[in-house]
C-alpha positions in Angstrom: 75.1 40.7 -77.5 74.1 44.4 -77.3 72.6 46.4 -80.3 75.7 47.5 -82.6 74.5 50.9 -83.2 76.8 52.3 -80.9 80.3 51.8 -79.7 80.6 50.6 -75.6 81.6 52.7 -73.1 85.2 52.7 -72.3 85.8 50.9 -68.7 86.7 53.2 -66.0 90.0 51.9 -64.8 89.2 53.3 -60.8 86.5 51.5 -60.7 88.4 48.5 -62.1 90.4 48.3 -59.6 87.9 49.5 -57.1 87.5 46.8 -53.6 85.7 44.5 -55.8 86.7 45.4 -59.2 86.1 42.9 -62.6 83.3 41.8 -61.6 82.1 38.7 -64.1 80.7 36.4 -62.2 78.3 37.5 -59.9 75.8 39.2 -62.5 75.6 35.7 -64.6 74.2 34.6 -61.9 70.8 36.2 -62.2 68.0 36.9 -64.4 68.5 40.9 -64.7 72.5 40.2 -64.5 72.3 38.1 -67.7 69.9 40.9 -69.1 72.1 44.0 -67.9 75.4 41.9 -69.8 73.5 41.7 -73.0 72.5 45.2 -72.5 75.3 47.1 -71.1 78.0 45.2 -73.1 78.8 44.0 -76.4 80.9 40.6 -77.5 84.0 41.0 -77.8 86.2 39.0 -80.1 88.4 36.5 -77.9 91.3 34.6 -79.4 93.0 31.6 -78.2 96.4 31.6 -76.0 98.4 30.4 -79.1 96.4 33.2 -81.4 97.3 35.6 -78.8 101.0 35.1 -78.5 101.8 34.6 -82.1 100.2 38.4 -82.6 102.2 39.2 -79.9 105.4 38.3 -81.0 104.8 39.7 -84.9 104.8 43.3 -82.7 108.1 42.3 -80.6 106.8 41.0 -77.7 108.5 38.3 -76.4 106.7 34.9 -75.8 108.0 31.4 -75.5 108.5 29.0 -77.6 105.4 27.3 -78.7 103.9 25.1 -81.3 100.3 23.5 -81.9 98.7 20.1 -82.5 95.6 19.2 -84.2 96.2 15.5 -84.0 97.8 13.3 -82.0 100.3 12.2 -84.7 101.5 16.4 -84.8 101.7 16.4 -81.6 104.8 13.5 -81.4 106.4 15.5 -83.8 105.9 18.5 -82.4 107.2 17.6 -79.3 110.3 16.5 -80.5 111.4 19.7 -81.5 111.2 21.2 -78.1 114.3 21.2 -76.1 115.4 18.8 -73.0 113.7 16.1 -71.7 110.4 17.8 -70.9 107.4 20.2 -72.6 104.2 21.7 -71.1 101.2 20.4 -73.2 98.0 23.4 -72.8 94.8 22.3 -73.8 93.2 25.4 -76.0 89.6 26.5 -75.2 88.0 30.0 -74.3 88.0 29.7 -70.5 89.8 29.9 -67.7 91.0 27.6 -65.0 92.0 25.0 -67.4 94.9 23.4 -65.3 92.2 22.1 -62.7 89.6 21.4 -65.2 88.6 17.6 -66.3 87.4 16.5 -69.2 83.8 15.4 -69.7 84.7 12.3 -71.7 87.3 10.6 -70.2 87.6 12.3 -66.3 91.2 13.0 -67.7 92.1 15.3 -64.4 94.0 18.9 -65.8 94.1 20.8 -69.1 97.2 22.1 -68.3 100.8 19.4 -67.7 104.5 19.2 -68.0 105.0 16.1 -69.6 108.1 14.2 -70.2 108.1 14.7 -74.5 107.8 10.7 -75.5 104.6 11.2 -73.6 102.9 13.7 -75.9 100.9 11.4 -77.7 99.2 10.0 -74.6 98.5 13.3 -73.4 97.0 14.5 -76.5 95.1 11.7 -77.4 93.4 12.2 -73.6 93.1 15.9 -74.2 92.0 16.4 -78.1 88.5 16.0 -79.2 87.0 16.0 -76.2 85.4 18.5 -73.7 87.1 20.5 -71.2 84.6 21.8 -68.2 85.9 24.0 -65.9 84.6 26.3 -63.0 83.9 29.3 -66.0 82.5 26.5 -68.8 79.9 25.1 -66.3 79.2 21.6 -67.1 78.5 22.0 -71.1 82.3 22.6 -70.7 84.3 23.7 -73.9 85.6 22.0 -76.9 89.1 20.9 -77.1 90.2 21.1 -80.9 94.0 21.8 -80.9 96.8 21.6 -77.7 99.4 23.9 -77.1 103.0 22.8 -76.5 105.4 25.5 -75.0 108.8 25.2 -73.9 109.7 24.1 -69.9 111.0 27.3 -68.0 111.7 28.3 -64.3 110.0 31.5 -63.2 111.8 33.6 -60.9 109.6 36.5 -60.5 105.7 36.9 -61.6 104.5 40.3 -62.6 101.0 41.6 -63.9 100.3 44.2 -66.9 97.2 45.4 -68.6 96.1 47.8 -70.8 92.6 49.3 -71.3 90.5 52.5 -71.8 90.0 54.7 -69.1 87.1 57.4 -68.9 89.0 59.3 -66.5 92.0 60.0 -68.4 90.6 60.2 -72.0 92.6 57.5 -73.2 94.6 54.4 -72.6 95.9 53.1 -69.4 98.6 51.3 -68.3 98.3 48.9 -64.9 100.5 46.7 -63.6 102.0 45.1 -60.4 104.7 43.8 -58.8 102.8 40.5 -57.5 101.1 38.3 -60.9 100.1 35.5 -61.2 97.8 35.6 -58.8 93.9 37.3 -59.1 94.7 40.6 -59.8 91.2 41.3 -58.0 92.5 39.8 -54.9 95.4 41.9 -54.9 93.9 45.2 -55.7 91.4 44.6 -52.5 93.8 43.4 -50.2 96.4 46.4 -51.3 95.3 48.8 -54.0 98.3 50.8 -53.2 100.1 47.8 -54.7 98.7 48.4 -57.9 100.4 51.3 -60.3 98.5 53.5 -63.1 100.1 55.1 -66.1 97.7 57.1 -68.6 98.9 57.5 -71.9 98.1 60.6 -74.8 96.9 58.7 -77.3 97.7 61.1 -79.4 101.1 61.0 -78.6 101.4 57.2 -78.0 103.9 55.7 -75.5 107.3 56.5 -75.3 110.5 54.8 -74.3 110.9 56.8 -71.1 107.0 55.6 -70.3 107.9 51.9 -71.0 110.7 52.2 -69.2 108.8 53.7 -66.0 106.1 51.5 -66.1 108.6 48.4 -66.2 110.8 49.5 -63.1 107.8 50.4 -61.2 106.1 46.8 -61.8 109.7 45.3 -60.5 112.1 45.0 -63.0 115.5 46.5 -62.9 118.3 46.8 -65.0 118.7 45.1 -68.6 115.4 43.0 -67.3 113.9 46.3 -67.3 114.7 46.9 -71.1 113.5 43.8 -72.1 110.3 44.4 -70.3 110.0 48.3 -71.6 110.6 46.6 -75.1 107.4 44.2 -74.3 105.2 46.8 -72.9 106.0 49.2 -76.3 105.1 46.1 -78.4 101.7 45.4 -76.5 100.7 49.3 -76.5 101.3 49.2 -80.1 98.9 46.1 -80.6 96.4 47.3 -78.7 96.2 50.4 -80.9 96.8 49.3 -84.0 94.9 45.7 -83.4 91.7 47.8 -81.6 91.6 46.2 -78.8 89.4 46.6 -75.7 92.0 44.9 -73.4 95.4 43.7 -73.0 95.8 41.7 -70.0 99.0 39.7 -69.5 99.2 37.5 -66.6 101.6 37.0 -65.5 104.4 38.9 -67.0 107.5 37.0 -66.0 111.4 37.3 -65.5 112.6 33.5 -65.9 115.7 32.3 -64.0 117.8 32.3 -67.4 117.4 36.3 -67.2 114.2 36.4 -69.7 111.6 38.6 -69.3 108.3 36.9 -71.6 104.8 36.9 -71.7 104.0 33.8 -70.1 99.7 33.8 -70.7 97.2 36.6 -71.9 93.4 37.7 -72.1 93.1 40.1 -75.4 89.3 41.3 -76.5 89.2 43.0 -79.5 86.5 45.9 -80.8 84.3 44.2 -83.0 82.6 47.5 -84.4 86.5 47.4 -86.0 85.9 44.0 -87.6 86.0 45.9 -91.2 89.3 46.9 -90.8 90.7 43.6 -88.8 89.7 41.0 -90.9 92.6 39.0 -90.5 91.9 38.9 -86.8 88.2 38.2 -86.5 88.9 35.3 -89.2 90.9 33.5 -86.2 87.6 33.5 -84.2 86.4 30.0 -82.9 82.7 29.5 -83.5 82.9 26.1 -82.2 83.9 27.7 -78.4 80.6 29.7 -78.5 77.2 28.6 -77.8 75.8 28.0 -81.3 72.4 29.3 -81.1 73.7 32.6 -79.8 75.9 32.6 -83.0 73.5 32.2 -85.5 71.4 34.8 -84.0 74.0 36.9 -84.4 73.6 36.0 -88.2 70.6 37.6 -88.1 71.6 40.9 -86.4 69.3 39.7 -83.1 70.2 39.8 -79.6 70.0 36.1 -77.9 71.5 35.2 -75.0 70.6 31.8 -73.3 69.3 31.3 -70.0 68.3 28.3 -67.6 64.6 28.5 -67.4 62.3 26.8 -69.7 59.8 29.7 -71.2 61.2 31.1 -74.5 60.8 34.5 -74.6 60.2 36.4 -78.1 60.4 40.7 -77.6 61.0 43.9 -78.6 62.5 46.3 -76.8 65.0 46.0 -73.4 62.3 47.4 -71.2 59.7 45.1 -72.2 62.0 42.0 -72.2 63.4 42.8 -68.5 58.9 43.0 -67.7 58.4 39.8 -69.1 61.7 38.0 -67.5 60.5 39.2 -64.3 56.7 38.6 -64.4 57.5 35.1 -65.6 59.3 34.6 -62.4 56.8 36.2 -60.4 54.1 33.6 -61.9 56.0 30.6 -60.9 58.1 30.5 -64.1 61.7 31.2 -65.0 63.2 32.7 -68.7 64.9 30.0 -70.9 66.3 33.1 -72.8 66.6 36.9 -73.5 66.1 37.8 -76.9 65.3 41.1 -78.5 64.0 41.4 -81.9 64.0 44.8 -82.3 63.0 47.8 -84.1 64.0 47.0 -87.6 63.0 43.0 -88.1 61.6 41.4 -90.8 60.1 38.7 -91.6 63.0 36.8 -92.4 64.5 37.8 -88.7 61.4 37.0 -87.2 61.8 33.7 -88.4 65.3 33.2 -87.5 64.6 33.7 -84.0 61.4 31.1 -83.6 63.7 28.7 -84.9 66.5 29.5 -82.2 64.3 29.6 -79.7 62.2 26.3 -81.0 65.0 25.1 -81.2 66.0 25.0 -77.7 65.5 21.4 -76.1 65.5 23.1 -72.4 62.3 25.2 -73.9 58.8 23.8 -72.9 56.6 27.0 -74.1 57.2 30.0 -76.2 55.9 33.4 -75.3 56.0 36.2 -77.7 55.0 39.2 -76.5 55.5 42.7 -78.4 54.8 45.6 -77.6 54.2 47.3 -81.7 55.6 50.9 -82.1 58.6 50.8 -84.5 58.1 47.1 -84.9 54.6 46.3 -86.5 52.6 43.1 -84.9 51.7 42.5 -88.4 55.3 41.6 -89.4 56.2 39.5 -86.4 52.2 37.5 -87.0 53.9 36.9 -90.8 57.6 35.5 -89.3 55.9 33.6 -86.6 53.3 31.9 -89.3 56.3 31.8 -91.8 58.2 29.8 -89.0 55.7 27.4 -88.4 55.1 26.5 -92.0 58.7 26.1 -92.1 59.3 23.7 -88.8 56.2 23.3 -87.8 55.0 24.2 -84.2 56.6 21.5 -80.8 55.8 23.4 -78.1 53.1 25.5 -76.8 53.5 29.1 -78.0 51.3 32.4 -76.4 51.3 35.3 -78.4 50.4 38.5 -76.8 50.3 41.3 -79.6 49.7 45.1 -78.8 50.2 48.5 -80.5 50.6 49.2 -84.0 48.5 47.4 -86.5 47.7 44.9 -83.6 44.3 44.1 -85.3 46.1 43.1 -88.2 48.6 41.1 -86.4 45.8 39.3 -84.9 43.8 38.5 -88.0 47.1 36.9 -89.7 47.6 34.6 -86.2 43.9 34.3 -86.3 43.9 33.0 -90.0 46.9 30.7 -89.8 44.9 28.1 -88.5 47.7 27.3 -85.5 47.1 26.0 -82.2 48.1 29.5 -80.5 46.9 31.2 -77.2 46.1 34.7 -78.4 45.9 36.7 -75.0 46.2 40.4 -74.7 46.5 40.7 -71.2 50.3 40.5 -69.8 49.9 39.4 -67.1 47.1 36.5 -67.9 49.4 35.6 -71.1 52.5 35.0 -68.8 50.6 33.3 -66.2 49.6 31.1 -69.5 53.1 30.9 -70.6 54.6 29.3 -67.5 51.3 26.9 -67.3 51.9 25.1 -70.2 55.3 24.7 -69.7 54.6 22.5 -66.8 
């Protein structure tokens, strides 16, 4: 999570869809890519598929037929109302690639399966209350608390449509495609001439003649191109009035029965708008989220977990991205980024040596601040606070420096606790990744 202060920047829809545009993976994959996601970008509200297309179709849109199961007994019951002899059953967690993902418990092959309907319980009961992992869960994998079932169609044609900010143009952007489906990053690299752009006024909002455009240019002809211009007004109008970051719908289908639906989505939603969307953010699924990283959030602090095993305690971005890195450069690796700020307390301070504490991959806690806006005074009370509180399980180095630094020393000093007081950086990281061997 990134400080709320401000709002983040809009994307820039050219770069998007650039050779190697969305890029999500690649920077997870490092120490400064983890750190550059927390900076650079804020959480964004995520709703599941079933969330998604009911808010869809309260603005017109039009989605299949769907119901959901929290049991297995709903979910026979459910299924019975569907019609014909068959029903696709969806597992519902926060990630993608759910159709060739297996659950943890059971090896129970696929979140995703048309089944014949007098089989729904037997899916369910494999499916429910267990844990999906899948190649964007990694191997904690996700929750699975409710199933989706939707009604058994035929696709005839698969399109893709998103809408999102744009830099360049001031305002939104519609993109779509005549191939879905598929990874719309593939496509764009392979033929970015395939993919089409339509900036909107946002002060004028969309207009039939745009919908309309945007459909027939994405593939669809005739009253299939109505239906779809009817859609497209309907998801403009809830990512405006919903404040949403992104719209993604993929794909966008026409069905063999002459249908034109929105057959699966990805929707992020502003959460500096949470005031005003409370009956969205309400939906959200703490259980999907790592729960240390929500609990910082409780506490206005910005967490995010990594794979290493020193606990790092900080202030400031530029300090924290030092102290990632020299750990490594000692032989160590991060077990998380976490940036205290300029405004904690003592009550904050607390907060986070308990997340971090907390940790069972953590084998050592370095704290090391830097004091300026943030006196080491207040973070030598929280830390002392802490340990009163929970006591003190793994090493901890503390490295104060700045304003009322002697202070800060004296409280450490007086607490009595087994703590490696080191004002060198470099000597207390070298410490840091010592004792956590």
């Amino acid at each position: 999570p990134a400080p709320r202060s401000r709002p983040p920047p809009p994307l820039v829809a050219a770069a998007m869809f650039a050779a190697v545009p969305f890029v999500r993976a690649a920077a997870a994959n490092s120490r400064r890519g983890a750190l550059a996601g927390a900076l650079g970008a804020r959480r964004h509200l995520s709703l599941h598929e079933y969330q998604s297309l009911a808010l869809f179709q309260d603005f017109g849109v039009a989605v299949p037929k769907i119901a959901v199961a929290h049991s297995v007994t709903e979910a026979t019951e459910i299924a019975k109302g569907f019609p014909g002899d068959e029903v696709v059953i969806k597992t519902q967690v926060l990630a993608g690639g759910r159709g060739l993902g297996h659950f943890k418990e059971n090896n129970f092959q696929g979140g995703v399966h048309i089944i014949k309907k007098d089989k729904a319980a037997e899916f369910a009961e494999k499916m429910l209350g267990k844990t999906l992992v899948t190649k964007q869960t990694g191997a904690a994998g996700k929750p699975c608390n409710v199933v989706m079932f939707a009604e058994k169609f035929q696709i005839k044609t698969e399109k893709y449509f998103a809408i999102l900010m744009d830099r360049g143009s001031g305002g939104p952007i519609m993109i779509g495609s005549k191939t879905g489906g598929t990874s719309i990053e593939d496509i764009a690299e392979k033929d970015p001439s395939a993919i089409v752009k339509l900036p909107i006024d946002i002060m004028e909002g969309i207009s039939s003649a745009q919908s309309l455009d945007m459909a027939e240019k994405m593939g669809f002809s005739g009253a299939q191109a109505a239906s779809a211009a009817k859609s497209i007004e309907g998801l403009y109008k809830v990512f405006i009035e919903c404040d949403c970051t992104m719209v993604e719908i993929n794909p966008f289908a026409e069905l063999t029965d002459g249908r034109v639906i929105v057959c699966d989505a990805k929707v992020g939603f502003d959460d500096n708008a949470k005031f005003r969307q409370k009956a969205i953010h309400e939906k959200r699924d703490f259980l999907q989220e790592d729960a240390q990283e929500v609990e910082a959030e409780k506490f206005d602090l910005n967490y995010i977990k990594l794979t290493g095993s020193v606990a790092c305690m900080v202030n400031g971005a530029g300090l924290a991205m030092s102290t990632m890195d020299l750990l490594a450069l000692c032989g160590g690796s991060p077990a998380n980024f976490l940036d205290v700020g300029g405004a904690a307390n003592k009550d904050t301070i607390t907060a986070a040596f308990k997340i971090i504490q907390g940790d069972p991959d953590v084998k050592s806690i370095f704290i090391n601040i830097f004091g300026g806006i943030m006196r080491c005074d207040v973070i030598a009370d929280g830390v002392v606070a802490a340990v009163k509180e929970v006591g003190l399980t793994k090493p901890l180095v503390v490295r104060l420096v700045g304003t009322n630094v002697e202070l800060g020393k004296k409280i450490i000093q007086d607490s009595g606790l087994p703590v490696f007081a080191i004002s060198d950086f470099t000597e207390a990281a070298k410490k840091a990744v010592e004792v956590a061997k």
